[in-house]
C-alpha positions in Angstrom: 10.7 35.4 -0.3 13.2 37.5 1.3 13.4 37.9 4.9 10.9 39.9 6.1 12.8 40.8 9.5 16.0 42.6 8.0 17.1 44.8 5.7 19.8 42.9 3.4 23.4 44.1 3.5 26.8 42.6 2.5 28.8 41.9 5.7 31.9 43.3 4.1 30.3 46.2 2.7 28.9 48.0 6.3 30.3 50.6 8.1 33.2 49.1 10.2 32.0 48.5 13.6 34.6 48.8 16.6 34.3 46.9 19.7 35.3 48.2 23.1 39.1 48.1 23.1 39.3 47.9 19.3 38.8 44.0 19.7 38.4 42.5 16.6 35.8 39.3 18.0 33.6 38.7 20.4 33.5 35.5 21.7 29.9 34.7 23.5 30.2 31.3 24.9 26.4 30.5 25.5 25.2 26.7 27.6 21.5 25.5 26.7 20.2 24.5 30.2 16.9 22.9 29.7 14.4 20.8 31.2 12.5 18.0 29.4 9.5 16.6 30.8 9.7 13.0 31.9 6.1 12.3 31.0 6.1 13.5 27.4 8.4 12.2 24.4 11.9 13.3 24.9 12.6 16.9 23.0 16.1 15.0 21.4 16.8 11.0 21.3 19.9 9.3 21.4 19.3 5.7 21.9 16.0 4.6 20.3 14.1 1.8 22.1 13.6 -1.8 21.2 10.9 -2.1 17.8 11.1 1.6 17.6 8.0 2.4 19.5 7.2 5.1 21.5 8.1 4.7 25.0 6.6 6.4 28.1 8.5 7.3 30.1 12.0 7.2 28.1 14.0 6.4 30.9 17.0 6.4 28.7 17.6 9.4 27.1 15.7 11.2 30.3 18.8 10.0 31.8 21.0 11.6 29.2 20.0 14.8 29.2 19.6 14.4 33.1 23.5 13.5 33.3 24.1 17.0 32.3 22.3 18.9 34.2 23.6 16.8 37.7 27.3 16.3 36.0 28.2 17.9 32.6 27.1 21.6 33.4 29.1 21.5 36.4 32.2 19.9 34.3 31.5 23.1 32.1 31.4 25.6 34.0 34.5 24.5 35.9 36.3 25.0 32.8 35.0 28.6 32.1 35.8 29.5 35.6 39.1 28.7 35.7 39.5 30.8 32.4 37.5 33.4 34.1 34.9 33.7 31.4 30.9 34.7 32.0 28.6 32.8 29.9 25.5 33.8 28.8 23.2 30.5 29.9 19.7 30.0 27.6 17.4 29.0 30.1 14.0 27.2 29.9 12.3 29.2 33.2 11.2 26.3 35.1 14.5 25.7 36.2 14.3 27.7 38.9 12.2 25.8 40.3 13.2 22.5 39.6 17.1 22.9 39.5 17.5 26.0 41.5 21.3 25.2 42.3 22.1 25.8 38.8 20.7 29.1 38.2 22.4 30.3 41.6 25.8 28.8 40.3 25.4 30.6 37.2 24.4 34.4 39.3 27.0 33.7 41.5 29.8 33.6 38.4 28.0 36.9 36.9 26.4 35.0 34.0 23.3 36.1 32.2 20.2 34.2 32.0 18.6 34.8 28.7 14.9 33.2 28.3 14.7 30.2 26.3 10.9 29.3 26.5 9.3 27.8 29.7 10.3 23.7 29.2 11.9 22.4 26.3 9.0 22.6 23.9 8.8 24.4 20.3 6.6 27.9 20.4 4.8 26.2 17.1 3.1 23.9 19.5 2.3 26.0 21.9 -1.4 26.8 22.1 -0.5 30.7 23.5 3.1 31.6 22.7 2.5 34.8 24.0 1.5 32.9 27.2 4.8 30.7 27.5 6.6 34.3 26.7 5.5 36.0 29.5 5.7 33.4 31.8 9.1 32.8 31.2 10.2 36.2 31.5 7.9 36.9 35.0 9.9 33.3 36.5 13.2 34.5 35.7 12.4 37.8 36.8 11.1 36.1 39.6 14.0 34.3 40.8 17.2 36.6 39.7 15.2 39.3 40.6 16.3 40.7 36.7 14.1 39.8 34.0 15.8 38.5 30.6 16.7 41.0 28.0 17.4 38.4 25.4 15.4 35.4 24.0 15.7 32.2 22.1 13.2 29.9 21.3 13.5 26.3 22.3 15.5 24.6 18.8 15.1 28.1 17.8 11.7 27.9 16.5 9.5 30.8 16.1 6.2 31.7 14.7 5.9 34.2 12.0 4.4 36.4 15.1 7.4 36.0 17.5 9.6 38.9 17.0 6.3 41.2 17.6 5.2 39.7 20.5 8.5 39.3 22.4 9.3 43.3 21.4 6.3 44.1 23.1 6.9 41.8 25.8 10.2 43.6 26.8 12.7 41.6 25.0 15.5 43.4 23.4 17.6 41.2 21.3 16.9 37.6 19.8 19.2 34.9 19.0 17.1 32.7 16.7 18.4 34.4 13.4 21.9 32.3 13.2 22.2 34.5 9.6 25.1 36.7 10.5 28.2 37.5 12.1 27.6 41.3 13.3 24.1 42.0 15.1 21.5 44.1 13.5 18.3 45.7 14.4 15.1 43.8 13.1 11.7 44.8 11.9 9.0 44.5 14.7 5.4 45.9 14.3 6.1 47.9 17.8 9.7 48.8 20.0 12.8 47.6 18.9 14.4 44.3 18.8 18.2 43.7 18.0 19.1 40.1 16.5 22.5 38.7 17.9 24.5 36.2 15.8 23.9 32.4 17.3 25.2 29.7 15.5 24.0 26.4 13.7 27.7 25.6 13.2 29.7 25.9 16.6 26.8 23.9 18.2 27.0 20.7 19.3 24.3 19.6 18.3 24.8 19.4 14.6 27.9 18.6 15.3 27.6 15.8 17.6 23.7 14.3 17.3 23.5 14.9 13.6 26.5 14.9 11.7 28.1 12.8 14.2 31.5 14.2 14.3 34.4 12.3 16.8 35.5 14.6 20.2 37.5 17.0 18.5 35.7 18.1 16.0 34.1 21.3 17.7 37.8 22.5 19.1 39.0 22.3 15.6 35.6 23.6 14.2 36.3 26.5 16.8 39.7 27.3 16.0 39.2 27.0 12.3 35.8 29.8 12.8 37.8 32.2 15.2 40.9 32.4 12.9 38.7 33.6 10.0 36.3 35.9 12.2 40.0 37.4 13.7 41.5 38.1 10.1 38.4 39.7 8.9 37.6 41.4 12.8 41.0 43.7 11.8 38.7 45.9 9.6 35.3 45.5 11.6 34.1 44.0 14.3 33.0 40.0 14.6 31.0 38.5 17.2 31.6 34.2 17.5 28.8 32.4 19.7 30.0 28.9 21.1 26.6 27.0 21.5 26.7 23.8 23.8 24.5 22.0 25.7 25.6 20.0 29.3 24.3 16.7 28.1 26.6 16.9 24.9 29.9 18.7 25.6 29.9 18.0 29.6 30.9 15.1 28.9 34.3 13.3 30.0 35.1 12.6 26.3 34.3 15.8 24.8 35.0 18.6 27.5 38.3 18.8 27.4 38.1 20.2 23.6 35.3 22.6 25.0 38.7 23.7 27.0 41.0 24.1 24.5 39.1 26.4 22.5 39.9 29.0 24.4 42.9 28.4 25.5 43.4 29.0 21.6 41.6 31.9 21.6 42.9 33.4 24.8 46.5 33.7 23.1 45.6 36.6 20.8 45.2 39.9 21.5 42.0 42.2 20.7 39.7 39.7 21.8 36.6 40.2 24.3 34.4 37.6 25.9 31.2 39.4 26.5 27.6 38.2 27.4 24.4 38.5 24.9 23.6 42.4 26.9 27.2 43.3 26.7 26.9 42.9 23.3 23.9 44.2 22.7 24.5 48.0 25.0 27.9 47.6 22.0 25.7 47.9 19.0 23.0 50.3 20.5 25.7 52.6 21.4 28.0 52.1 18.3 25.0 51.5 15.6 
């Protein structure tokens, strides 16, 4: 079946779009900060235990992803700091409450906080997604005093119900449709929703957990994407999300290719960093 959510159209046979400043890309760096629950299986593994059981709790890999939220995001956001570049952080709600100093971090800086379920936990399990949806957005709201404009699912699941329910929950744009490189406005039974290009393929965790490339590979990956988005961006407009997570790329071996991409990309003109509403007030306005 075809997609029920969009209208199909060839990417190089739209209207050209024009970003502010006639940039040709838009780069939207975006940092998963989640929070897995100790007493349940772990959302990702990367050590499996001894005779391949089951093991509660998994003191292991708890300490893995725990290692970047107390060290990795902070190596991260150092680097985008010193570049002066906002991110746009996909966060599961609860860590407001339970890792506070990150969310204030990220406000301080002038990123975004885009919802990204409650905990780590696909929707598809959820016994009331519309539940965990409105939850989410009343925590953030809560905290930042702002409630999130944008959504994406925890490992981007959805029902077939999802883009309904967050429309009517408030959401404006969606981020679990990595199936284009310019936005475009999807089909919901009520409102509007807009779906901004994510990515399966500048994210580190095919890159790193399943395909298992060396350090490099998502600086090269990076510069490789941005050069062909750049050529094509001279006739209409591009938009490049960097997906990473702080217990992947935060680390000592990896980060300092999470810092060369943009040093790469900061050498050309016509480019804009720009968060997941920045991008979306673009389209509306331009679209």
């Amino acid at each position: 079946m075809s997609n029920p959510r969009a209208d199909y159209s060839s990417l190089f046979d739209r209207p050209p779009l024009t970003l502010p400043g006639k940039a040709r890309v838009a780069v939207w760096p975006v940092i998963n900060v989640e929070e897995w629950d100790i007493n349940a299986p772990m959302a990702r593994t990367v050590l499996p235990p001894p005779q391949g059981v089951t093991v509660l709790p998994d003191i292991a890999n708890f300490g893995w992803f725990d290692y970047g939220l107390r060290a990795g995001f902070w190596r991260m956001k150092r680097v985008l700091d010193r570049y002066g570049i906002r991110a746009t952080v996909s966060l599961n709600a609860s860590i407001c409450h339970s890792y506070p100093q990150l969310v204030d971090a990220s406000l301080a800086s002038g990123w975004e906080m885009l919802g990204h379920g409650f905990v780590q936990r696909a929707l598809n399990t959820e016994p009331d997604e519309r539940e965990v949806i409105r939850r989410s957005i009343a925590t953030i709201k809560a905290y930042t005093g702002k409630a999130p404009r944008g959504w994406m699912g925890p490992g981007l699941a959805e029902t077939f119900h999802t883009p309904d329910i967050l429309a009517e929950e408030g959401i404006e744009y969606v981020c679990d449709w990595c199936n284009d490189d310019q936005p475009y406005r999807m089909h919901v039974a009520q409102g509007s929703l807009v779906s901004i290009p994510y990515t399966v393929e500048l994210n580190d965790i095919p890159i790193y957990i399943i395909q298992h490339h060396r350090s490099p590979e998502i600086f090269e990956r990076a510069r490789d994407h941005f050069d062909t988005l750049y050529e094509e961006g001279a006739t209409s407009a591009r938009i490049m999300a960097i997906s990473t997570h702080p217990y992947i790329t935060g680390v000592p071996h990896r980060i300092k290719y999470y810092e060369m991409i943009f040093n790469y990309i900061r050498q050309f003109p016509d480019v804009v960093f720009m968060t997941g509403s920045e991008i979306l007030d673009w389209y509306n306005g331009v679209a």
